[in-house]
C-alpha positions, -999 to 999 in steps of 0.1 A, spaced: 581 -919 506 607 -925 534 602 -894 558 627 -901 589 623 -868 597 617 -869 634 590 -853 658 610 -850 698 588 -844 730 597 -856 766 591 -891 766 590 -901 728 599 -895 691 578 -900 661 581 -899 623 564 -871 606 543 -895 585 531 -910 621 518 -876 629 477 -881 628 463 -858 605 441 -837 635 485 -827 645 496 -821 609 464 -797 606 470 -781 642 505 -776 630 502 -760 595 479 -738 612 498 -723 639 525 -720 611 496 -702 593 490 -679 618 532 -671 620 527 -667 583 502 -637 586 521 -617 613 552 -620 590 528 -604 559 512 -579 584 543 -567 597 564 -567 567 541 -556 540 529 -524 564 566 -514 551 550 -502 517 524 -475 536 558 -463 556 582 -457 532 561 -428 516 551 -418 549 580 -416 561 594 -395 527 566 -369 539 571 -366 575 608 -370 578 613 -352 547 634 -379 528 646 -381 494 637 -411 477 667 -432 486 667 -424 521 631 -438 522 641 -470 512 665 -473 540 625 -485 554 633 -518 539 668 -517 542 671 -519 576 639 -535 578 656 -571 556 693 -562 563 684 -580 599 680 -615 583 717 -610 571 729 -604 604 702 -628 625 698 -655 603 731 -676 612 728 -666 651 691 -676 651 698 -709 636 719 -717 671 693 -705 691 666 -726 676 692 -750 680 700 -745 718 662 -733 729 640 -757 705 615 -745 681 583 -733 707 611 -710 727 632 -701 702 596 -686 682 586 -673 718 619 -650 716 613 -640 679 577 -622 688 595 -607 720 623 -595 702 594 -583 673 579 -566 707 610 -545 708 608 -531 678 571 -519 676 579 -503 709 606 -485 696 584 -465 675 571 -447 704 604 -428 716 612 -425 674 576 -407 669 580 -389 703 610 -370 685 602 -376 647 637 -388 648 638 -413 613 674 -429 624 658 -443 659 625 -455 638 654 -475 617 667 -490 646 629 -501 656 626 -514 619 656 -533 623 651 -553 658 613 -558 642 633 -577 613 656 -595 635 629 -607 656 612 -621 619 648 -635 613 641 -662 642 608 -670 632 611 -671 596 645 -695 603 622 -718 619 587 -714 605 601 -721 564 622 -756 570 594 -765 593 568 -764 570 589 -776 535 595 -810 556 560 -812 575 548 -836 549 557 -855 513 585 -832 498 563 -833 464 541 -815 474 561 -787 494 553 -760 472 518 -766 481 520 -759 520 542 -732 512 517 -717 490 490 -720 520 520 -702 539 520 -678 511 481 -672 509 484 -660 549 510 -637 543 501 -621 514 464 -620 528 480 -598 561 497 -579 536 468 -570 517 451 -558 548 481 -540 567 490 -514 544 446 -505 540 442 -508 578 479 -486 587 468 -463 565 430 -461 578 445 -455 615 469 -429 604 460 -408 576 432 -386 576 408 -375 549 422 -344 549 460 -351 547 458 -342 503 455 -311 517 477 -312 542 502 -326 520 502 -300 489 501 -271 520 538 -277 534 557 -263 511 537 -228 519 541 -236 555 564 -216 577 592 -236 590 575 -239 626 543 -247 612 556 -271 590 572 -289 617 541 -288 638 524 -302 611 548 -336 607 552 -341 642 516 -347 649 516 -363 618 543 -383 628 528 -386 660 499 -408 642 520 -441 649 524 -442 683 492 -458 692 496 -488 662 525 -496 674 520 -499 706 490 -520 702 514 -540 676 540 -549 703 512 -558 727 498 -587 705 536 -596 692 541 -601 732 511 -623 738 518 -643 704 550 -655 721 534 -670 748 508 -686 727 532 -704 708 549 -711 740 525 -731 752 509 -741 718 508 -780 706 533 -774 678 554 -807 677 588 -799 682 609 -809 646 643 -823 644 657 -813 613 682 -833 613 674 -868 609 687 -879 574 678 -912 553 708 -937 549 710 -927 515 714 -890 527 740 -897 554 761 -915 527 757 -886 501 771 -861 527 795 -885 547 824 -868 528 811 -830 538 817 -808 561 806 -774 552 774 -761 541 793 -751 512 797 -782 500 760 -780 488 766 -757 457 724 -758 448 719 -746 481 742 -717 479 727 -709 445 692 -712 458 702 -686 490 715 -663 459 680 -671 440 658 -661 475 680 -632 479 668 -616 440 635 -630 444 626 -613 475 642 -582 462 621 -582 426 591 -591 451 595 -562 474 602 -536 448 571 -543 432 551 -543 462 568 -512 476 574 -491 451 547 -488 432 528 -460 451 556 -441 445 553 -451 407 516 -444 409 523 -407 422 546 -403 391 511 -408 370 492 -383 394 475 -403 415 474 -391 452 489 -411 480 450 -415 494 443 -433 461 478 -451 455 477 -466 488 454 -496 474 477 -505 444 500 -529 472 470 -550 479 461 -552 440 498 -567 435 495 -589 467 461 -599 456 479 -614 424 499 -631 446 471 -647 461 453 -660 431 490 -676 419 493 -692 454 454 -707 444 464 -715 413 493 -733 427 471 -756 457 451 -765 428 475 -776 402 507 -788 422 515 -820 415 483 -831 398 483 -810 367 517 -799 369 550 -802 387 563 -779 413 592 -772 398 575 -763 362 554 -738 376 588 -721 393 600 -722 355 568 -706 342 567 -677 365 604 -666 365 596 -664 328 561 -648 331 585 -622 358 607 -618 331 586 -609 304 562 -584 326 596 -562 334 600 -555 300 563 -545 296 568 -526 324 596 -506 311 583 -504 271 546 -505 278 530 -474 268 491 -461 269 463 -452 293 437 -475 307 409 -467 332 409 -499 355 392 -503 389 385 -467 390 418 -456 385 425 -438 350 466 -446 351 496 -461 328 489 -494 315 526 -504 329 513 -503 363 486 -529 361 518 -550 344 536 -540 380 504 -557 397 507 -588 375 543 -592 389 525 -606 421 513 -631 401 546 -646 386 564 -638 420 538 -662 437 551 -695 431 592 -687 430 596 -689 467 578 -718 469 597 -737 443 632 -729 452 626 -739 493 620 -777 485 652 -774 454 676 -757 480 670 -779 507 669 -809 487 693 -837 505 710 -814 532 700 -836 563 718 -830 590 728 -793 570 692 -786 570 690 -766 602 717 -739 590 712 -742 552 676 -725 562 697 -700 578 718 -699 550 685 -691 528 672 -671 552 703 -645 550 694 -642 513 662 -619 525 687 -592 530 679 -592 492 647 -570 509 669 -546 523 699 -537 492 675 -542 459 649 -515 465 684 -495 474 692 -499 438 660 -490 425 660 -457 446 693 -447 435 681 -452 401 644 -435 407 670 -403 417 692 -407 393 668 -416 357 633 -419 369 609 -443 388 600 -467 348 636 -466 339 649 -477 375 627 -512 368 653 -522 349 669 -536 381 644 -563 379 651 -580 349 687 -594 356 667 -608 387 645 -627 367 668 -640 341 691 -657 374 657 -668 391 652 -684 350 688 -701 350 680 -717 386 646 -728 378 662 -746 348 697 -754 356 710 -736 387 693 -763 410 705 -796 396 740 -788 405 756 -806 437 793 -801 430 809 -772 422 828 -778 390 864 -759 383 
């Protein structure tokens, strides 16, 4: 493979098939390590929003306005980030994500001082931007940080450290602030009077202060670990001749119609991905099963994740292609939604006597494993010296984060939590049609 892709420091530049394997290793860790704080700070989100519904008092679309403004941040960040990677490097322009992530975690403390939900919004959403930076650096970086074939299977190493963090945060935020005793708690407040009541949330409330804080500390020292970390600095973009003369008649990014489709495909994928992750203690609670028992049922579907992501180091390309296993789970996605919805019948599982169609919600982590990884290498495909804001361009497309579980809650209002999973399944059919089709396209036909 000809990789021309170029490695700058001061005094030289290298190819990144020069890199010595100890580099490459150092390198996919510390992208490793980037990859956990993303899982452990996002994928605490799915504790929050039915915390927050109690404390704050939220219906259940105003609790999804967690994730909302959470994801609507890589809208707004992702094309500005892309110039600041561009003007600071890689090292500084990370450095600023964690500070930025700093921000937000510190927010939290004035928010929880006055239980106020719209400044804990504000906190989720300078969080998020900060994650915009990183992630607009951290995913080209590692697609390109060796032979493109097998992509999907540093991305699924990627994966395995996020959706390990995320198995832990939502256990270990909900160890720190919920207390045995909160079932009781809970089914008391609508006895309460309206001072007790208030009493009550605000030291619940309260509970977050402490996390946080400790959260923006790390996030603050991360920055300057990666600062002064050996990560190679990456130039995106260095093309091959036979790239340069592909794209020597373009101009704008959309030029590159599988990339725009692909930005569209990251956008419903990280929506289906979040909804099942995020919603389902909700859905849980609709089968009677309290919050101190639900709260486990995000690391069940994350742990599906994991063993896809396995599944995908082991088999990618030896026993099967990268972009086959994209086509099998959208498919397998496709086909658990509807068990979801039509699904009927109890099963006692793990301790937990519940709704068959929520162990089919767990299995979603399992066909949403290997989507991400198989449209990054598709979109990116033959961009070169577009590389830098076609990520950016894909990374605006995890605003999908912020709007779908809007949908869902609208619906969860409107029918009920099963029916609203109906949003899912035009997801999956696209995420099918770019698997199949969607990518092979590089002009846009009239």
């Amino acid at each position: 493979m000809n990789n021309t892709v170029t490695i700058k420091d001061e005094s030289s530049s290298v190819g990144v098939s020069s890199l010595s394997k100890r580099n490459t290793t150092i390198s996919i860790l510390i992208i490793g390590l980037l990859f956990f704080i993303f899982g452990f700070v996002s994928w605490v989100n799915a504790i929050l929003i039915p915390y927050f519904k109690i404390a704050c008092e939220l219906t259940n679309f105003q609790s999804y306005l967690v994730t909302f403004a959470f994801y609507i941040s890589y809208f707004v960040m992702s094309v500005p980030a892309s110039f600041l990677l561009k003007r600071l490097g890689f090292k500084k322009g990370m450095m600023a994500g964690f500070w930025t992530m700093a921000t937000g975690a510190f927010i939290f403390i004035p928010a929880a001082s006055t239980r106020t939900y719209e400044i804990f919004l504000l906190g989720l959403f300078t969080l998020g931007a900060g994650l915009a930076i990183l992630q607009t650096a951290a995913n080209p970086y590692i697609t390109i940080l060796g032979p493109k074939e097998r992509a999907a299977q540093r991305i699924s190493i990627m994966g395995i450290c996020n959706k390990a963090a995320g198995i832990l945060a939502p256990i270990i935020f909900a160890a720190v602030i919920l207390k045995a005793t909160d079932t009781d708690l809970f089914a008391q407040l609508g006895t309460m009077s309206e001072s007790q009541k208030d009493a009550a949330l605000d030291e619940l409330i309260s509970r977050v202060i402490l996390p946080y804080s400790v959260l923006g500390c790390v996030l603050l020292a991360l920055g300057l670990m990666v600062r002064f970390s050996p990560l190679p600095e990456i130039n995106t973009e260095e093309e091959t001749a036979e790239v340069a003369t592909a794209n020597s008649g373009k101009t704008s990014i959309f030029q590159f119609p599988h990339l725009i489709l692909g930005a569209i495909s990251i956008f419903l994928h990280v929506g289906t991905q979040v909804i099942a992750i995020d919603t389902i203690i909700g859905y849980a609670g609709t089968m009677n099963i309290p919050l101190m028992e639900a709260k486990v049922f995000p690391s069940y579907t994350l742990f599906a994740t994991i063993c896809g992501y396995i599944l995908g180091i082991i088999c990618i390309p030896r026993f099967i292609s990268q972009v086959n296993a994209f086509r099998v789970c959208t498919l397998l996605g496709t086909i658990l939604t509807l068990l979801v919805i039509f699904a009927k019948g109890q099963v006692s599982f793990l301790g937990h006597q519940a709704d068959i169609s929520i162990w089919f919600m767990v299995l979603l982590g399992l066909a949403n494993s290997l989507v991400w990884a198989g449209i990054w290498p598709l979109a990116l495909d033959g961009l070169g010296k577009f590389t830098k804001l076609g990520a950016s361009i894909m990374i605006m497309g995890l605003c999908g984060n912020a709007i779908m579980p809007l949908f869902y809650g609208y619906f969860a209002d409107l029918l009920n939590e099963r029916a609203a999973y109906w949003v899912l399944f035009p997801c999956y059919l696209y995420l099918v049609f770019y698997a199949m089709y969607g990518h092979k396209i590089r002009r846009w036909s009239i």
